[in-house]
C-alpha positions in Angstrom: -118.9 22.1 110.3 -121.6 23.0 113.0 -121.4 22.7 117.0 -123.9 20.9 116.8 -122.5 18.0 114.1 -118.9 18.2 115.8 -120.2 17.1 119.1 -122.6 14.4 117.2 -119.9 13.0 116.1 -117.4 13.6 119.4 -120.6 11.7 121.8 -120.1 8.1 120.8 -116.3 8.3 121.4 -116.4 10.3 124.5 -119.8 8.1 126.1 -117.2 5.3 125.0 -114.1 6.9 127.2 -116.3 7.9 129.8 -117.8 3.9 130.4 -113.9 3.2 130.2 -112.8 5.0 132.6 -115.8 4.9 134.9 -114.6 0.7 135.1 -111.4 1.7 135.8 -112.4 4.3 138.9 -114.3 1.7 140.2 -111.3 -1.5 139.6 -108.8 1.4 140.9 -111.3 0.9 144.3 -110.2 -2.6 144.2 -106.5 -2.2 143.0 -105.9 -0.3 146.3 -107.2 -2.6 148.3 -105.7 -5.5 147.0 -102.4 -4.1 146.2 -99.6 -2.2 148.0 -98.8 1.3 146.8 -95.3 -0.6 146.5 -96.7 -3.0 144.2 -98.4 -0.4 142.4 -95.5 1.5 142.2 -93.5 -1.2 140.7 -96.4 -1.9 137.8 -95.9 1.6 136.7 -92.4 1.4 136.2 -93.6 -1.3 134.2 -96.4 0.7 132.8 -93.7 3.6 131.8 -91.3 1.4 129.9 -94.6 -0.1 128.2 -96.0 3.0 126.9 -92.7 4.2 125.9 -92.4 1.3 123.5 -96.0 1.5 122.4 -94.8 4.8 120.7 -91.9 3.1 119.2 -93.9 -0.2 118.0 -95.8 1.3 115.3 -93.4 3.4 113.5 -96.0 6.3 114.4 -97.3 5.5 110.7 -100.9 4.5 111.4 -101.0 8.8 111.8 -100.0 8.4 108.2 -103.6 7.5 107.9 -105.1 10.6 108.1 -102.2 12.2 105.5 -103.7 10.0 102.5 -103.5 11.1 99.2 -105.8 8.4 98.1 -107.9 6.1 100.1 -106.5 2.7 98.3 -102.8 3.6 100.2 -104.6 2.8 103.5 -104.6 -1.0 102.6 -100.0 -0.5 102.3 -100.2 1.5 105.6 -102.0 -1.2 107.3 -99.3 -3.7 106.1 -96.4 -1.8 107.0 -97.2 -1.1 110.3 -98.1 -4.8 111.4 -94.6 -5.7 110.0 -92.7 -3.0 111.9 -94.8 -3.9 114.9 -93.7 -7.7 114.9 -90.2 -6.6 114.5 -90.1 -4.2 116.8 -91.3 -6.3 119.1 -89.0 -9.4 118.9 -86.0 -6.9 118.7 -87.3 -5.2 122.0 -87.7 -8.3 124.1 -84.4 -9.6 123.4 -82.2 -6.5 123.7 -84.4 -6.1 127.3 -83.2 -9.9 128.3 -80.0 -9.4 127.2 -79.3 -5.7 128.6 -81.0 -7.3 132.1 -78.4 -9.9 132.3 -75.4 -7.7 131.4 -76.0 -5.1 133.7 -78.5 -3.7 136.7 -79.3 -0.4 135.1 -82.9 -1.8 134.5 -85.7 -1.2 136.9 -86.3 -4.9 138.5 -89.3 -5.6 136.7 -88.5 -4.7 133.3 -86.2 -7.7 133.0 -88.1 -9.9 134.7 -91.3 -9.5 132.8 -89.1 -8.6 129.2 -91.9 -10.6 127.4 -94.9 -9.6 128.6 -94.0 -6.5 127.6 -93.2 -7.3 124.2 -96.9 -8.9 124.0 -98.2 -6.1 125.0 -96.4 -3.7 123.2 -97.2 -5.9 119.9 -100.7 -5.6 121.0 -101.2 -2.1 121.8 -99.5 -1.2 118.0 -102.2 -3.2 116.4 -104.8 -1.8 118.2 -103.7 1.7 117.8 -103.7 1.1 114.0 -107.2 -0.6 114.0 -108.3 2.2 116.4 -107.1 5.3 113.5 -108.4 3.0 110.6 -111.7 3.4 112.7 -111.4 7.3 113.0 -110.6 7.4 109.5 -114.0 5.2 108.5 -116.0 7.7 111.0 -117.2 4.3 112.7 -117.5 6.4 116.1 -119.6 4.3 117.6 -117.4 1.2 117.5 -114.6 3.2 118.5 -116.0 4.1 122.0 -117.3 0.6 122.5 -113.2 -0.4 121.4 -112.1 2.2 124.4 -114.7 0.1 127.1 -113.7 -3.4 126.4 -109.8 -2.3 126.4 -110.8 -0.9 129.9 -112.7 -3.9 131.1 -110.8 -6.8 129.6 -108.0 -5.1 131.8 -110.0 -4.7 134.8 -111.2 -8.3 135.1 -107.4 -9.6 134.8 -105.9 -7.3 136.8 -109.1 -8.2 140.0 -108.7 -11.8 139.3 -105.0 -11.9 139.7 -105.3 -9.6 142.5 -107.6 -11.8 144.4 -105.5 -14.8 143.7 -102.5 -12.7 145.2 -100.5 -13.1 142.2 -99.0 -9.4 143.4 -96.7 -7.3 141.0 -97.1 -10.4 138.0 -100.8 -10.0 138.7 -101.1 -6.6 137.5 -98.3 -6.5 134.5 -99.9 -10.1 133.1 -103.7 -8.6 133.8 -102.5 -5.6 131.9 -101.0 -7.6 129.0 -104.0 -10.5 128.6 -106.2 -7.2 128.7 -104.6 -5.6 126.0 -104.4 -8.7 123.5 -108.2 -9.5 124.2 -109.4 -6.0 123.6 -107.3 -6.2 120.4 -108.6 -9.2 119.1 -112.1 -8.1 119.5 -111.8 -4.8 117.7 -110.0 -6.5 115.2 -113.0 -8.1 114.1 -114.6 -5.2 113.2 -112.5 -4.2 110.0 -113.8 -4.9 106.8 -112.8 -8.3 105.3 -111.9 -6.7 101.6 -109.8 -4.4 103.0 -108.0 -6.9 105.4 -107.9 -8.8 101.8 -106.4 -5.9 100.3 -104.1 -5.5 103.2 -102.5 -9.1 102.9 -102.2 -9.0 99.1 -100.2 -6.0 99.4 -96.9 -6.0 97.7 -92.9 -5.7 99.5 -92.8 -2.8 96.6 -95.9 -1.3 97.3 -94.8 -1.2 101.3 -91.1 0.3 100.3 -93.3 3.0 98.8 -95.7 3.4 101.6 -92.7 4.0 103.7 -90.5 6.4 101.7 -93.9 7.9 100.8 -94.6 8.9 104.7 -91.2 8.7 106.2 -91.8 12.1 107.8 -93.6 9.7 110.4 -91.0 8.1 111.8 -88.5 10.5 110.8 -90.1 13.2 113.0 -93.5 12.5 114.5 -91.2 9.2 115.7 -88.5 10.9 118.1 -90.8 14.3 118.7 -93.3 12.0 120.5 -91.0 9.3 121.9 -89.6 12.3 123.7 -92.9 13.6 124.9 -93.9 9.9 126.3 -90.6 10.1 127.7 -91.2 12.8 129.5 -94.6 11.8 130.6 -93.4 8.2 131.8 -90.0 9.8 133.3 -91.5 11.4 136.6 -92.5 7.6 137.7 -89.5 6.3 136.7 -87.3 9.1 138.6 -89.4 8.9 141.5 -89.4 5.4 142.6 -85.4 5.5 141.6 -85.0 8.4 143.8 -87.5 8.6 146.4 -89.1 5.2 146.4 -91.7 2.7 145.2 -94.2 3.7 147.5 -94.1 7.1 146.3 -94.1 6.3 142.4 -97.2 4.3 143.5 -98.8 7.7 145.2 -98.1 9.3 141.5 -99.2 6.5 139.9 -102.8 7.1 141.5 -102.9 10.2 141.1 -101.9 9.5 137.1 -104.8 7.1 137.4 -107.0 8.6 138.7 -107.4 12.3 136.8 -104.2 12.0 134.5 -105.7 8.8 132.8 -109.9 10.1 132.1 -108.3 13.4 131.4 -106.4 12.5 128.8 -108.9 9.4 127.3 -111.5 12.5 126.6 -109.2 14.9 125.3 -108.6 11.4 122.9 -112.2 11.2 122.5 -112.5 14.6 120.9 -108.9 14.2 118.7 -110.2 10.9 117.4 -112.7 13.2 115.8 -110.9 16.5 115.4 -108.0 15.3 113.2 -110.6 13.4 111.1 -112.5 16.7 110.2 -109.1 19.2 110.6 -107.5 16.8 107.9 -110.3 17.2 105.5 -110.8 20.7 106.0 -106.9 20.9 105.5 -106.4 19.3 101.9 -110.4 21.0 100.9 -109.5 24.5 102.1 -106.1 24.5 103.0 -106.5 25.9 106.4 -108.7 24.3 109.5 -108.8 27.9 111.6 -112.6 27.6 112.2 -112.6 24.1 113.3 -109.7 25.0 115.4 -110.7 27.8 117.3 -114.4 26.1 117.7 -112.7 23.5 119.4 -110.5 25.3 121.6 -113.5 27.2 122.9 -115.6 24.4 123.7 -112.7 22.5 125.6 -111.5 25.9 127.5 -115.2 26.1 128.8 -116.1 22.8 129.6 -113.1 21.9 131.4 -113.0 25.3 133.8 -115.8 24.2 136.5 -114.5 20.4 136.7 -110.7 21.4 137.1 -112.1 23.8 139.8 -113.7 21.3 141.6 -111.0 19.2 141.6 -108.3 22.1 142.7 -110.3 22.8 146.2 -111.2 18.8 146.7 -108.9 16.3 145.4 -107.2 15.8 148.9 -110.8 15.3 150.5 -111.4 12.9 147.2 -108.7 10.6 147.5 -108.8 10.3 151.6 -112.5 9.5 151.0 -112.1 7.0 148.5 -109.0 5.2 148.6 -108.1 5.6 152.4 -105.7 7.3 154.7 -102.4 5.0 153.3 -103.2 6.7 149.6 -103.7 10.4 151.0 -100.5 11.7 149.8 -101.7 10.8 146.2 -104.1 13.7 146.8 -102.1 16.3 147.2 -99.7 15.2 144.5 -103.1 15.8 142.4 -103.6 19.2 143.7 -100.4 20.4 142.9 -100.7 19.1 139.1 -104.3 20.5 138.5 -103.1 23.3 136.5 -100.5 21.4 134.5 -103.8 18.6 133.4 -106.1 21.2 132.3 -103.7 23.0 130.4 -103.3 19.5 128.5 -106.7 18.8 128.2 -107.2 21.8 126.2 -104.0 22.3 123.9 -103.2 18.2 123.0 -106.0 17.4 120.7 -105.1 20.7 118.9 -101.7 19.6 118.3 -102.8 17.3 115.8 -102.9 20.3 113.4 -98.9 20.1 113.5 -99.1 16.9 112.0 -101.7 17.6 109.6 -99.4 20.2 108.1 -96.4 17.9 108.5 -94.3 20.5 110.5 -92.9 17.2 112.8 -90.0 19.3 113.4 -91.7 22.0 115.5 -93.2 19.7 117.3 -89.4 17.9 117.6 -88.2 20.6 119.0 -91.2 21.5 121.8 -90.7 18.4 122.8 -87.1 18.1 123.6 -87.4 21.3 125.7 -90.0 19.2 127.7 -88.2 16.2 128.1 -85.1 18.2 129.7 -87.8 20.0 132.0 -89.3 16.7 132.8 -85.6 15.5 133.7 -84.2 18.3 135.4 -87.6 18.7 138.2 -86.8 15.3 139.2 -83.2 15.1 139.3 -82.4 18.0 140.9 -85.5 18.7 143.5 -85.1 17.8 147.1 -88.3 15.7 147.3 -91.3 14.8 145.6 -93.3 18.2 146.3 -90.8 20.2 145.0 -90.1 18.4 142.2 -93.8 17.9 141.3 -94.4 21.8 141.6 -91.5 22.9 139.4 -92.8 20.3 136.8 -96.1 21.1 137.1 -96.2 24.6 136.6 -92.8 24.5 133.6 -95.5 22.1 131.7 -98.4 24.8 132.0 -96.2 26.9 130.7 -94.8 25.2 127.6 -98.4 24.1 126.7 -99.2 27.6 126.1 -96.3 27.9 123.3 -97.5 24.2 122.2 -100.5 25.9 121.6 -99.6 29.0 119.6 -97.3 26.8 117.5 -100.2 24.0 116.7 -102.7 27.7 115.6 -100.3 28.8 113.3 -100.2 25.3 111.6 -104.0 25.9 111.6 -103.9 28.8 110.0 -101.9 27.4 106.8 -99.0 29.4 106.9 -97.0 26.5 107.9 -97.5 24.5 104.2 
């Protein structure tokens, strides 16, 4: 595959994450204004616990779509996963209301707003199954449009609620009604024979859809629970130990670079494990594609992350006002740790692609007790946020060499 056709492809996906997260910049100009960095704070507690079940809601089988042996098995995968997202679901909202009445281990708004989260994790599974069907079809185009209305539906919630001072609720029910709309609307692109298809399918043929890719939730299920878990846990930790206000500071700066930062590097996986997989089962290797890619995202991403190394501190006093400064130099301390993840995550799909889970399994529970330890055990939020920052920079570099040997073929 040429340069040139790989970044064909890659443009109507990344023009899609780009108008995404250009609406959210400009509703995070907003948020700050109506919104305490305590409230925000306390939404991304929310936020944590929400993309922590997002991981769990789907089973992780709609990556079984790009592991096919034959194209008519997509119909059983479709199935399975609406199934185990429902249940999923249910069971997670009542084990939340029931663990927030026995005890007060629970972050006060997990409890409290127990089934709004369920929505939206029930939501954000179906949409992350209609978003791989999509990548699987090649339907690029509709997959950056799916990336702008998620972004806006959430936008114009989250302002309305704000400007009705609806506070914390505003933010977690804008997030939700977001979510559900921009699900509904992509849904509606799928083909109708193949929704058909999906609706006539069988309990038998799901059994066998599920013993058939089990390697999905057996591995790819805890190795990237773990890694979400150590994504989400630094918010968590810090509003528990240092306070809201602070979790809201990292929350911004999350926001504000974590968030575009990681919807391209999605913009070019949504593409890359499309190609990688077919390259895989045609040749039984995807080296070329692999190393192309890694080139192109090592060089774009140097002058941008240098940029915002020397002037994120300037960026956010500018932007967002003295009360969000600190936010900036959270994000100068975590430069090195985002553009280290730019590069290496969408080449970790090759891992997958060569079902080697376990490798993956085992990366990631060395992350998750790094993630824990910096935030534990530091003495306050700069310490904590250096030591994490530059033990992730690190471990990306093995997560790296371990996703080129899958590329290589060796691991089959």
């Amino acid at each position: 595959m040429s340069t040139v056709s790989f970044f064909k492809n890659v443009r109507p996906v990344l023009m899609g994450s780009l108008g995404a997260q250009a609406i959210s910049f400009c509703v995070m100009l907003l948020i700050v204004k109506l919104y305490s960095p305590t409230e925000v704070g306390l939404f991304y507690v929310w936020l944590s616990f929400l993309a922590i079940f997002e991981v769990l809601v789907t089973g992780r089988y709609e990556s079984a779509f790009f592991s096919l042996k034959s194209e008519s098995e997509s119909s059983s995968v479709g199935k399975v996963i609406v199934y185990v997202a429902l249940w999923i679901s249910l069971i997670s909202f009542l084990c939340l209301k029931l663990f927030g009445v026995a005890t007060e281990l629970l972050p006060s708004p997990i409890p409290e707003f127990a089934l709004g989260l369920a929505l939206a994790m029930f939501g954000m599974g179906i949409n992350k199954a209609v978003l791989a069907f999509l990548a699987l079809q090649a339907q690029f185009g509709r997959l950056g449009l799916a990336k702008v209305i998620l972004a806006a539906s959430i936008a114009i919630a989250q302002i309305g609620a704000g400007l009705l001072a609806y506070g914390v609720a505003g933010l977690i029910y804008g997030q939700m009604a977001g979510i559900l709309l921009a699900t509904a609307c992509a849904f509606f692109w799928l083909d109708r024979a193949w929704l058909s298809e999906v609706w006539k399918r069988s309990s038998s043929d799901m059994v066998s859809t599920v013993k058939e890719y089990s390697n999905f939730p057996k591995y790819s299920l805890p190795a990237d629970l773990i890694n979400t878990v150590s994504n989400q846990l630094p918010v968590i930790l810090i509003a528990t130990r240092f306070g809201a206000q602070e979790a809201g500071w990292f929350a911004l700066t999350l926001r504000v670079l974590g968030a575009p930062i990681a919807l391209i590097a999605t913009s070019i996986l949504d593409v890359f494990k499309s190609q990688a997989a077919t390259e895989y089962r045609e040749h039984g290797n995807c080296e070329k594609l692999f190393l192309k890619t890694f080139k192109i995202l090592a060089v774009i991403a140097i002058l941008p992350f240098v940029f915002l190394w020397f002037a994120s501190e300037w960026m956010f006093l500018v932007f967002f006002g003295a009360e969000w400064a600190e936010a900036g130099r959270y994000a100068t301390i975590l430069v090195p740790f985002f553009y280290c993840r730019f590069v290496v995550s969408p080449l970790s799909y090759t891992i997958y692609i060569a079902q080697k889970q376990h490798l993956d399994l085992i990366w990631q529970v060395i992350l998750l007790t790094i993630s824990y330890v910096s935030f534990t055990y530091a003495e306050n939020p700069i310490i904590a946020l250096k030591l994490y920052a530059s033990s992730y920079a690190a471990m990306y570099v093995i997560y790296f060499l371990l996703a080129y040997y899958c590329a290589r073929g060796r691991a089959r």
